[in-house]
C-alpha positions in Angstrom: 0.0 0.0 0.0 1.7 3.5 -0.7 -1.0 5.6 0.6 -3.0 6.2 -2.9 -6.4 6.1 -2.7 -7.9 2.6 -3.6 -11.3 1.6 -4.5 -12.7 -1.4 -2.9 -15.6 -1.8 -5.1 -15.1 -5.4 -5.0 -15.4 -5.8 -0.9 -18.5 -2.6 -0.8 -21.0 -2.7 -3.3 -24.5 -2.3 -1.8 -28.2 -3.0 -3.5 -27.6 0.2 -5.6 -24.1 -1.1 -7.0 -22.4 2.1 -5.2 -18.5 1.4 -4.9 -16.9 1.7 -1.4 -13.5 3.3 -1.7 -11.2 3.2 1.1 -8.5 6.2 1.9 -6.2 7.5 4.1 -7.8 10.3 6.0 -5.7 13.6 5.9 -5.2 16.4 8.4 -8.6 18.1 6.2 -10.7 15.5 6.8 -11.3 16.0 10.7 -14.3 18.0 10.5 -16.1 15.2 8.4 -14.5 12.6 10.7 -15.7 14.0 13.7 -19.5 14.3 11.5 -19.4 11.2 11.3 -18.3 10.4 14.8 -21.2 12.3 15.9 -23.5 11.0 14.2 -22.8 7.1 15.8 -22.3 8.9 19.5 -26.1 10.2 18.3 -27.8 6.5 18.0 -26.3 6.0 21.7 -26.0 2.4 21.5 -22.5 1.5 19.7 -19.7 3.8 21.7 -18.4 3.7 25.3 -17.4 7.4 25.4 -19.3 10.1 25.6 -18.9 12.1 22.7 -16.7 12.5 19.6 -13.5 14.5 20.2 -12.8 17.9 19.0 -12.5 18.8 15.3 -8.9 20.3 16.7 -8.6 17.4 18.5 -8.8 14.8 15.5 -7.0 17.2 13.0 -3.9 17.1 15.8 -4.2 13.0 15.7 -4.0 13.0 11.8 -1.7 15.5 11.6 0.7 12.8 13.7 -0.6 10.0 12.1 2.7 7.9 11.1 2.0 5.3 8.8 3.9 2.2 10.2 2.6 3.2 14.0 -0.9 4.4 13.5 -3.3 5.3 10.7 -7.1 6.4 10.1 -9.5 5.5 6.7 -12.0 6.8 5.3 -14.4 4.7 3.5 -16.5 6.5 0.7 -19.7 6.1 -1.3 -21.0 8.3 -3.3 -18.6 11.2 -2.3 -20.1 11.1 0.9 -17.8 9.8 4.5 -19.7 6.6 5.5 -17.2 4.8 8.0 -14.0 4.4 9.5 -11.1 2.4 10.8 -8.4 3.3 13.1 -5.4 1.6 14.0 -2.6 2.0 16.3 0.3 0.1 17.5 1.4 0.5 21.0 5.2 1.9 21.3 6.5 -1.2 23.8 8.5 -3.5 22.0 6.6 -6.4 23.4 3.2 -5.2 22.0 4.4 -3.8 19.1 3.4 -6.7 16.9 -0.3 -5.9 17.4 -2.6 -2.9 16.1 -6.0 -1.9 18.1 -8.5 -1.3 16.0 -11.6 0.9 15.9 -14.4 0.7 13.5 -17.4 2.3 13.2 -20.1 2.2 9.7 -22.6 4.8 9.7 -26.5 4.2 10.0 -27.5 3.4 6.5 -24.3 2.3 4.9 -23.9 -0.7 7.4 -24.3 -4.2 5.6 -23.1 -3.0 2.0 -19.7 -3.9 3.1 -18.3 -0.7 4.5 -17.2 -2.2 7.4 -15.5 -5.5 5.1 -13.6 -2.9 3.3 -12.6 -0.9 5.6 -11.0 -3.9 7.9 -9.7 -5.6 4.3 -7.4 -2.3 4.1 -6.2 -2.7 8.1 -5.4 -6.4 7.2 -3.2 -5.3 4.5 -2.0 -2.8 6.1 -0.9 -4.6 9.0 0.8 -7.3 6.8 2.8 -4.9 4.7 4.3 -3.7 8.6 4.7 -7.4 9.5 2.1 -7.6 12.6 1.0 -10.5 13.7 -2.0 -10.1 15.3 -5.2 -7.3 14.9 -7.5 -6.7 18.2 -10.5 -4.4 18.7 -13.0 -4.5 21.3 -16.6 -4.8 20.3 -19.9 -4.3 22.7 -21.8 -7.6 23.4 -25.0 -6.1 21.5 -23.5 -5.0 18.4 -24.1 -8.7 17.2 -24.2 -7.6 13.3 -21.0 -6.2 13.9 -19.7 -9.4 15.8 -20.9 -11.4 13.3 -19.1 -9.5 10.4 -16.0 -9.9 12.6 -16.3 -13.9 12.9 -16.6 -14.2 8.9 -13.5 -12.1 8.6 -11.8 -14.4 11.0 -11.7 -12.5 14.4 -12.1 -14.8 17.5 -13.2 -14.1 21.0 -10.6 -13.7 23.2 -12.2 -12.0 26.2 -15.4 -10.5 27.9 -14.7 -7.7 30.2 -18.6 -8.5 32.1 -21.0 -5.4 32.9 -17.9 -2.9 31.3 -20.2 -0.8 29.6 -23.2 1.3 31.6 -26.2 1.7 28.7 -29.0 3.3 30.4 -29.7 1.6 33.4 -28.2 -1.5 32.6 -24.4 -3.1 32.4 -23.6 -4.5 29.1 -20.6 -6.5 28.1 -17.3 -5.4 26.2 -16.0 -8.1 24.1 -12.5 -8.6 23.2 -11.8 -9.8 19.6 -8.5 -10.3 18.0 -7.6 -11.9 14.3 -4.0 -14.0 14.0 -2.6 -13.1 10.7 0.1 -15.5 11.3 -0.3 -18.3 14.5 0.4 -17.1 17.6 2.7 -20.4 18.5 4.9 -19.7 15.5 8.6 -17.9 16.0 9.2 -14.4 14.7 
């Protein structure tokens, strides 16, 4: 990958035949990031936090974003910002080998394969830079999400019980993680 924008038309075509395409987001982008952001914090079900960072905020984080350590995409249809992935490697050696993930599809654009796309670009990305292993956290009632996660290969690897206060209930945080190569084989 060399940081051109790519169409993924093959991974995000939905019942109108729209393309996906799948970019780097760029220090410009952060006021339609954080649009988007809002407008998932807005449904109230799918976040832990409590609201989008700052458009200042965001723009700072892209600014920074260094492509081997930690990168943001945009997925596209129609012209229009319709998801995005995040991922970051921690700085410790030991932990270097993994990238934390964050995706998030906007209402209307989720099952058209937004969400496939944008996670096809992390994979790649995350082979080109040699990791090992790709881990995101995922509520317990986003169950179309988990399923799209278990056909891309993601496995459960924990459940952090009652993590997540919704209303007046506890819901729980799963943790999900994909092996790109087996975690028993040597570097």
């Amino acid at each position: 990958m060399d940081g051109t924008q790519r169409d993924r038309s093959e991974a995000g075509r939905g019942a109108a035949g729209t393309p996906t395409r799948v970019r780097f987001a760029r220090r410009g982008d952060a006021a339609v990031w954080r649009a988007l952001q809002q407008g998932i914090y807005d449904e109230g079900c799918w976040f832990v936090g409590d609201g989008p960072p700052s458009e200042t905020a965001l723009a700072a984080r892209l600014q920074h974003v260094s492509r081997d350590r930690a990168v943001v995409w945009l997925a596209e249809r129609g012209g229009r910002a319709v998801g995005w992935c995040e991922a970051s490697r921690l700085a410790a050696a030991r932990l270097e080998h993994v990238a934390w993930l964050t995706v998030a599809v906007a209402q209307g654009s989720r099952g058209v394969g937004v969400g496939r796309a944008l996670l096809s670009e992390a994979e790649a990305w995350a082979r080109q830079w040699g990791l090992r292993k790709l881990s995101l956290h995922v509520r317990s009632g986003n169950v179309a999400a988990i399923g799209l996660y278990r056909r891309l290969g993601f496995e459960l690897e924990g459940v952090e019980r009652g993590q997540v206060r919704h209303g007046g209930t506890f819901e729980d945080n799963l943790i999900m993680a994909k092996h790109l190569v087996p975690p028993e084989s040597p570097e």
